[in-house]
N, C-alpha and C positions, 0 to 999 in steps of 0.2 A: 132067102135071096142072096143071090151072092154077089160079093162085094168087088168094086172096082179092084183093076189089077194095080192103077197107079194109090189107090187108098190101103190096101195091102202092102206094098213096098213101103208106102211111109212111115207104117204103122212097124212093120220091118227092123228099119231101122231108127223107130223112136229112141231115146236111149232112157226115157223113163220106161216105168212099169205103163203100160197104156193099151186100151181095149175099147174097140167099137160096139155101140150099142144102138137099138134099134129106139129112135126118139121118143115114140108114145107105148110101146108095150115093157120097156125097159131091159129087150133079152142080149145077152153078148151074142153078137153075129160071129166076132173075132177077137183076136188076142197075141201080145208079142207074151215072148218065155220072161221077159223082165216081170211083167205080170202073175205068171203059172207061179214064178218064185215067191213075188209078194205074197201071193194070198193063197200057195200050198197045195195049189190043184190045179188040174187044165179044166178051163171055164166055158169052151167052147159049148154052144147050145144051153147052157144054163142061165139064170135070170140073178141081174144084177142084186137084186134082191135077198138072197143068198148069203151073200157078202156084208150087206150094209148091218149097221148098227140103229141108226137115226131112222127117224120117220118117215115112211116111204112120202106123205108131204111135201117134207123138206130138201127130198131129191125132186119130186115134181119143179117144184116149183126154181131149185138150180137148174132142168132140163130146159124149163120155159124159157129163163134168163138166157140161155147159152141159145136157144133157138132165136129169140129175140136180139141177143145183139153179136151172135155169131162164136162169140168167146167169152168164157164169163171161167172165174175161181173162185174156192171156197176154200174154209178151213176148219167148214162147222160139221162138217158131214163125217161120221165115224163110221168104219168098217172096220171087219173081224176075219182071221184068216179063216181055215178049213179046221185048224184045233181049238177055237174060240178065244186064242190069244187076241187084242184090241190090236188096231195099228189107228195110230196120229201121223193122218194123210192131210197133205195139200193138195185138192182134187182142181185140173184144170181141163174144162169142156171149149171144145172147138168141133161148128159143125163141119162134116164131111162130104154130106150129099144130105139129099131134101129129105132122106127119113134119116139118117144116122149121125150119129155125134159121139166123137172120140176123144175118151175119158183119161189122163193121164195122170199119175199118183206120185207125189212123191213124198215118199219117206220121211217125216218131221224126225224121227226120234233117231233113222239112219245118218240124216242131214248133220245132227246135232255131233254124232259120234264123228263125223269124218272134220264137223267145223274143229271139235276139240285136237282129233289126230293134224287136223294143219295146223291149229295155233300151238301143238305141240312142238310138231316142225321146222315151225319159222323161230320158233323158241331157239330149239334147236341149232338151227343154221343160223341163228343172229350169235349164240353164242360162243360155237365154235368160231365164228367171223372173229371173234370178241377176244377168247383163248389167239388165235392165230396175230391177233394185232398185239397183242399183249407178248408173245412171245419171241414175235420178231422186233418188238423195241426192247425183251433183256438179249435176244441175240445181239441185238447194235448197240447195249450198252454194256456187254460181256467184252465183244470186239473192238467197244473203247475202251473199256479199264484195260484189260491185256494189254492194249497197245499203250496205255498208259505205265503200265506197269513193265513193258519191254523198256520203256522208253526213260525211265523213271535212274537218275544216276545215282541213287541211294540201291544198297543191295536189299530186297525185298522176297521174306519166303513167309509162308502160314504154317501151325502146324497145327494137327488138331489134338483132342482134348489127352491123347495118350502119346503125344512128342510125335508124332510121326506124320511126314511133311506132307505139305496138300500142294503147295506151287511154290516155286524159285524163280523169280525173273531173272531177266539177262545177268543186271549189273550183279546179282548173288553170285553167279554160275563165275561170273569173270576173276569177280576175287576170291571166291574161295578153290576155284581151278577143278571143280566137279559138273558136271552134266547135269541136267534136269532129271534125266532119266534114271540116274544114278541115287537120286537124293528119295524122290517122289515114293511116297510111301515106305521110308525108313525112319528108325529113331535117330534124330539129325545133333541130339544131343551127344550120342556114343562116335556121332560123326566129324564134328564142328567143334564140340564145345568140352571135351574130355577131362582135357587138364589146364592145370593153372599153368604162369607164363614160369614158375618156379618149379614144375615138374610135379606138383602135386596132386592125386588123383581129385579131378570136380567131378563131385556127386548129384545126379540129378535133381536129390532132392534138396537140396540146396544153390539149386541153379533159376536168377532171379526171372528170366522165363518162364520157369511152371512156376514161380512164385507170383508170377501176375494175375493168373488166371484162377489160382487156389484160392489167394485172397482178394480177386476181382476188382482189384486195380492196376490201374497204366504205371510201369518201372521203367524209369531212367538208369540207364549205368552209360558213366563217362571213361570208362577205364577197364577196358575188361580185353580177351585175346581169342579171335577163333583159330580153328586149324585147316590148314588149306592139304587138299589129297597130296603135296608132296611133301605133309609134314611139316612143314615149316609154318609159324605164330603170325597173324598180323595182330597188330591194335585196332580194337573195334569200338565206336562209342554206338550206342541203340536203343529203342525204346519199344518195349512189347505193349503190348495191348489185347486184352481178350477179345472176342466175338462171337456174337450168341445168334442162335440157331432159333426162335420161337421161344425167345425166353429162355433155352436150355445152352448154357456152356458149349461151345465148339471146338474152339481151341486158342490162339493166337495169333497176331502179324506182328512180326518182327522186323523195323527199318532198321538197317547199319550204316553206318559207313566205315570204310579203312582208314585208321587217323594214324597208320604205322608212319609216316615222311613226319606226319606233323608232330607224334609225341617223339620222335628221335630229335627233331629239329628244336622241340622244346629242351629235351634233354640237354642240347648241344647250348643253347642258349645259359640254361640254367648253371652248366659247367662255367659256361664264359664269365656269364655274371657274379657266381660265385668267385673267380680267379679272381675278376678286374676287380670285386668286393676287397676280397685280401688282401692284393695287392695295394688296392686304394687304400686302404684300413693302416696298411704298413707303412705304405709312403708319408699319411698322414701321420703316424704315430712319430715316425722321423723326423717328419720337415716341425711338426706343431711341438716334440715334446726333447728333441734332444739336438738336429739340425742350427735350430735358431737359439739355443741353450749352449750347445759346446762349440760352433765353429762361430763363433763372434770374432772381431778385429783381434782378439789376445794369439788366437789360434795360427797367424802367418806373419804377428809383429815379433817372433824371434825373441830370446835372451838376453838381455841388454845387461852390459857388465865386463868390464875386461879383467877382473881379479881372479887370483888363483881358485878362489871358491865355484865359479860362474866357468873359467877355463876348463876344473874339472868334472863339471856337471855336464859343458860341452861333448867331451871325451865320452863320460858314461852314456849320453844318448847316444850317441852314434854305435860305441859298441851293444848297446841293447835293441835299438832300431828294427835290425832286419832276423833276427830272432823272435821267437815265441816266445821268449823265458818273462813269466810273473814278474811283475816290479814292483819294490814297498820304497814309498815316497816318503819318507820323514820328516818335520819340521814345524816351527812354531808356523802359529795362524798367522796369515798374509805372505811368505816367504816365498810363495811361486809356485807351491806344489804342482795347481790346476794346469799353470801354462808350463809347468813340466811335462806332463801329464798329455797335453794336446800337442808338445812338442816334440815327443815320442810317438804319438802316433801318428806325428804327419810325416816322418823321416822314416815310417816305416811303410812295408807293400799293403799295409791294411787301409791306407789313408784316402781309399776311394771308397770305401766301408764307413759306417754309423760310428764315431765317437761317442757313447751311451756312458752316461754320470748318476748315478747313482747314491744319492745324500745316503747315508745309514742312517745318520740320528733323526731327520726331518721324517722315514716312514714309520708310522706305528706296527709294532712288533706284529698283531694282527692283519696287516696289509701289506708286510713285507713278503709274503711266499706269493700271492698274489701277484701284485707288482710288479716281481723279478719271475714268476713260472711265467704269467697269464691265466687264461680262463678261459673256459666255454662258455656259453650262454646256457646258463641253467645250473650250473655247477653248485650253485649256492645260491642262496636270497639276495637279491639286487644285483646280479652276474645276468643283465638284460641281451647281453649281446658279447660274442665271441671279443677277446681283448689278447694282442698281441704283449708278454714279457717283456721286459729288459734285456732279457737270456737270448730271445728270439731276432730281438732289434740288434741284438751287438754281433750277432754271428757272424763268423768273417772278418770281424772288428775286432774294435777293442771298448773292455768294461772297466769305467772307473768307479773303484769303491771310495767315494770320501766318507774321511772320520769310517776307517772299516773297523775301530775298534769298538764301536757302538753297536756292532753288529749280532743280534741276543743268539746265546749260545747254541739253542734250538735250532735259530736255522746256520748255526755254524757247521754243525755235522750235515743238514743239505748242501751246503755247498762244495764241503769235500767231496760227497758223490760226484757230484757235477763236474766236478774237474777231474777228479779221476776217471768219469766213467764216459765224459767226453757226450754227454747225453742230459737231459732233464726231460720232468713229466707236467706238461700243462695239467691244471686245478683239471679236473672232470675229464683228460683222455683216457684211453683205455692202454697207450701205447707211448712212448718216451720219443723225444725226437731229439737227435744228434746236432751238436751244436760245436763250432770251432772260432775258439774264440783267446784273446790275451787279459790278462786279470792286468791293469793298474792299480794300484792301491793306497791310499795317501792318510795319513793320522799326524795329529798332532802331539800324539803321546808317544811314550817308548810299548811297542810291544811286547816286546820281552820281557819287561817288567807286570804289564799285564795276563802275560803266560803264567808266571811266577805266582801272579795273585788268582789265579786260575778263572780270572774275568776270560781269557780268551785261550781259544784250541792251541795246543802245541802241534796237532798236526796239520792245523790248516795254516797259523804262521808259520812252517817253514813250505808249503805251499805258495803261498805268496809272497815271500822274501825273497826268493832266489837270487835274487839281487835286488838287493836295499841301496836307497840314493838319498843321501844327506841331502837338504835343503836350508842350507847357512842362514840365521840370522843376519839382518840390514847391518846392525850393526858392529858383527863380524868383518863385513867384506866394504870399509867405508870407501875404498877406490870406484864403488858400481855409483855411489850415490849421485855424483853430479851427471853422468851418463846418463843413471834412469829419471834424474830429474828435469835434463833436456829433454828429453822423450816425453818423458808424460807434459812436459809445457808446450810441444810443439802441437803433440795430438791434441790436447784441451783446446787451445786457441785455435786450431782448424774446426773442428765439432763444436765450439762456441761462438766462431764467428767472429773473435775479438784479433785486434791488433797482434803481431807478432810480437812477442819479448825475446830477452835476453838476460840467463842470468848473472848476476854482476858475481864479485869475486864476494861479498861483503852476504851475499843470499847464499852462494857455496859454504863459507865458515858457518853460517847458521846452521847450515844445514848436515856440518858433519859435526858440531857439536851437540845435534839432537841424539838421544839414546832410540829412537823410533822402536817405541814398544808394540806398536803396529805395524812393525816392518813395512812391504813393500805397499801394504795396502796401502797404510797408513801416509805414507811419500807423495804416492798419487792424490790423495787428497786433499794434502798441504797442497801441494803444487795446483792442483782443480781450482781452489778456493785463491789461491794467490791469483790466476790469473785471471778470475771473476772481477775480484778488487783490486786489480791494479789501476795506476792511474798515469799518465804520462811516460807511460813506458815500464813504470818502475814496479818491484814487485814486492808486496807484504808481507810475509811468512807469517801466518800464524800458529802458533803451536797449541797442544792442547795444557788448561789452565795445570799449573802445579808442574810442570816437566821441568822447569829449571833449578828447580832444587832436586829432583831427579834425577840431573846432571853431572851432580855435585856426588862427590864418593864422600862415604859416611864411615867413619869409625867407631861408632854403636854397633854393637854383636847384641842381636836376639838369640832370646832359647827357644827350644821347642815350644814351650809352654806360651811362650809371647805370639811364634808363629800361628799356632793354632787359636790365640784368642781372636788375632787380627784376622785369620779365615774365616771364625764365627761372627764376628762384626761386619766384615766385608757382605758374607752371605745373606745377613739378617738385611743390611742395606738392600743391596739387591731384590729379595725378595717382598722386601718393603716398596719396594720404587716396580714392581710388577705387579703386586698386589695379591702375594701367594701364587702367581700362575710360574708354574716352570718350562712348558713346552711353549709351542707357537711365537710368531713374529715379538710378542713384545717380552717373551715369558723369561723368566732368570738366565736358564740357559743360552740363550740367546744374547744376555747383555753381560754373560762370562763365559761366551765365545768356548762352551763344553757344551758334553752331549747330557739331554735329559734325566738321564739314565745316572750318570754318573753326579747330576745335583742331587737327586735323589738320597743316593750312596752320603753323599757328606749332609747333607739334612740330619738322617739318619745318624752317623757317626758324632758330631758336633752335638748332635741333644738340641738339635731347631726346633722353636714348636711355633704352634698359631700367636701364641700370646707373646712370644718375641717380637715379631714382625708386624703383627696389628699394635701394638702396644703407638 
């Protein structure tokens, strides 16, 4: 029987495998090729039966179902192609017409492979969605570091694990005056980093750069130099840092910055501070150690004295004044020397220059080269800090030696240099610095006599003698004494504060019958003390005890031998009354107005010993 034409077309374009069959005898009427292909054969005129695996029952009774409610499926019903291969079908029956029912298949195990190829797909397509989202957020996080890194005013480049460069941003390019293009994949060390700022070839393998990454820690360096393409050094401070690849070494990032304005600006600074140090150091040495030491009230109160002694010491200052020529001041202790000494060199061009005083016997032979060079800091143990000479403070000045015959022979011959060679050399420099300067020189003893006993240089005393200035004893020149005794009474009672006096005629004869074995010093002090204790105007002279019979000329002649016992009685006193100490404020020396050195010498001669003096 043949089949409608509209059950044909639909059957046409079923798009499963699907075939009509004839309801009660079960034969295929017809068939789409979706069919021929399931099951391997054209089925045309043939019986379903054929095909099936299952009970022909179990088809019965799905035909009846599908007749009964017009459509009906199953999935129990098993068929087999044309080679006996199985196929697991979803069988779905829909009637057609009153005798036929068309049968359509579909493929469980086809089903299954296309369900796996889609969930492969959308695999697939979810993934690459996934890749794509992922790639355009490091695109926009590439496109903000860059800009980060354009943007960034530290100069910033990487290199990788064999120096050679992977990226330079702007601020690199600017200072070091190279192109990106230029740099990117070269060795940036043979570029950049070559040599030291001293011309000496940097080796890469010593270059703290690949030392970061060798021993895989981040390096600081505050002081180092790159080279810019036209050759020329900046100051660079930076810090490298490794970065790794999967755990594997890559290479480094290197931040700089140019600190070339700042380390010159430091430099400039450090010169500065260094000067205004020096200078500080100097002025200080001046105002604290010889300023407020030699330019006191003595230094502009003038010579007082009208006697031919005083007249002609006038005369030799003036003509020594505006000369360089060495000067040896001679005379007993208190006689003027010092304000000799300050009166020479205020009359002279040097007198806007350091007046520099110089005790001999007060420095220990040991601290004397010291002292008078200076010192570096470090020169020696406790040399904490750079220390300006004597030598250095008087240049341009004038240097007063007191007591220069205390001066130990050792550094007698340094000081000839010095004067001949117009130069000295600070403790610990490597080089001498030039010094111009006037030697004053003041003793209480005869040099010449000290020549003789070869205590002191013959060539350095006619160095500093070039001209010798007597310094008269007080009581040589008794015409100065009432002069310097208004003086010293007007200055006491202004600095003390007391009533004005005046001395009588009856204070003068006291006062020129004194031998003043203290000379001028000694003057000033009576006169101090008188006007302390004056009372009603009047004034006290006190002398010291025993001077008036001191007074008195004696016609007893000592001999040698008398002389000398009374020097070892006097000394043993002395040394009694110091308690063995010779040096320092209270020591022998000190209270017989000699140098250390020279107590020493008569200790020694006279046969002193401990059991004298502790006795």
């Amino acid at each position: 029987m043949a089949l409608d034409s509209d059950i044909s077309l639909t059957l046409e374009h079923q798009p499963l495998a699907s075939l009509v069959i004839d309801a009660h005898h079960r034969d295929i009427a017809s068939h789409n090729s979706e069919a021929a292909r399931l099951f391997g054969s054209n089925l045309t005129a043939a019986s379903l039966d054929t095909a099936l695996q299952s009970p022909a029952v179990d088809m019965a009774v799905f035909l009846e179902a599908v007749l009964h409610f017009g459509r009906y499926t199953t999935a129990t019903l098993t068929f087999e192609r044309v080679d006996g291969s199985p196929l697991r079908l979803q069988t779905f029956g829909t009637i057609v017409s009153d005798a036929h029912v068309m049968l359509s298949f579909l493929d469980l195990d086809a089903q299954e492979w296309r369900n796996q190829i889609a969930e492969k797909d959308a695999h697939h397509r979810a993934g690459l969605m996934q890749w794509q989202n992922i790639h355009g957020f490091f695109r926009e996080m590439e496109a903000q570091n860059h800009l980060i890194l354009e943007a960034a005013g530290e100069g910033i480049y990487g290199i990788n694990a064999e120096g050679k460069a992977t990226f330079v941003n702007r601020a690199a390019q600017e200072m070091l005056g190279w192109n990106a293009e230029d740099l990117i994949g070269r060795d940036l060390h043979q570029i950049i980093h070559h040599h030291h700022l001293n011309g000496e070839h940097f080796r890469a393998q010593d270059c703290p750069i690949y030392a970061s990454f060798r021993r895989d820690k981040t390096v600081r360096v505050d002081d180092d130099a790159f080279w810019r393409k036209d050759g020329k050094p900046i100051m660079v401070e930076y810090v490298s840092t490794p970065i790794y690849d999967h755990d594997v070494l890559a290479g480094a990032v290197v931040i700089f910055r140019d600190v070339t304005e700042r380390k010159e600006n430091e430099k400039k600074l450090h010169r500065a501070l260094e000067e205004v140090e020096k200078l500080r150091f100097q002025l200080e040495q001046e105002n604290d150690f010889l300023l407020t030491e030699i330019r006191n009230f003595r230094s502009h109160a003038g010579i007082i004295g009208q006697s031919a002694s005083i007249r002609n010491l006038n005369t030799q200052i003036d003509l020594v004044a505006d000369t360089q020529t060495n000067v040896l001041i001679s005379g007993a202790s208190g006689t003027g020397k010092a304000l000799t000494v300050s009166a020479i060199h205020e009359a002279s061009n040097r007198r806007k220059r350091p007046l520099v005083r110089v005790n001999c016997s007060d420095i220990p032979t040991q601290s004397l080269e010291a002292e008078m060079f200076g010192y570096r800091r470090g020169a020696f143990r406790g040399a904490v800090r750079d220390t300006t000479g004597k030598l250095a403070l008087a240049n341009n000045g004038t240097l007063h030696l007191d007591e220069v015959s205390d001066l130990p022979k050792a550094f007698q011959a340094k000081l000839i240099a010095v004067i001949q060679d117009g130069a000295f050399r600070r403790i610990g420099d490597a080089y001498d610095t030039p010094v111009s300067l006037r030697i004053v020189s003041t003793t209480a003893r005869d040099l010449a006599i000290e020549v003789r006993t070869e205590r002191f240089r013959q060539d350095l005393y006619f160095e500093l003698s070039v001209l010798p200035i007597q310094c008269d004893a007080l009581k040589d020149r008794p015409d100065d004494i009432p002069f310097l005794a208004q003086h010293f009474l007007d200055r006491a009672s202004s600095r003390l504060r007391v009533s004005p006096t005046r001395l009588s005629k009856a204070n003068i004869q006291a006062l020129l019958t004194y031998t003043w074995p203290g000379n001028v010093r000694e003057l000033e002090n009576v006169i101090e003390r008188a006007a302390i204790l004056a009372k009603g105007g009047k004034l006290r002279l006190e002398f010291q005890p025993g001077t008036a019979s001191k007074a008195k000329h004696s016609d007893d002649i000592m001999s040698v031998s008398d002389l000398k016992r009374l020097e070892r009685d006097n000394l043993i006193r002395c040394l009694r009354r110091s308690q063995g100490r010779v040096s320092g404020a209270t020591g022998a020396a000190r209270l017989l107005e000699i140098a250390p050195t020279t107590v020493y010498s008569r200790i020694k001669a006279l046969c002193v010993t401990q059991t004298d003096w502790s006795a």
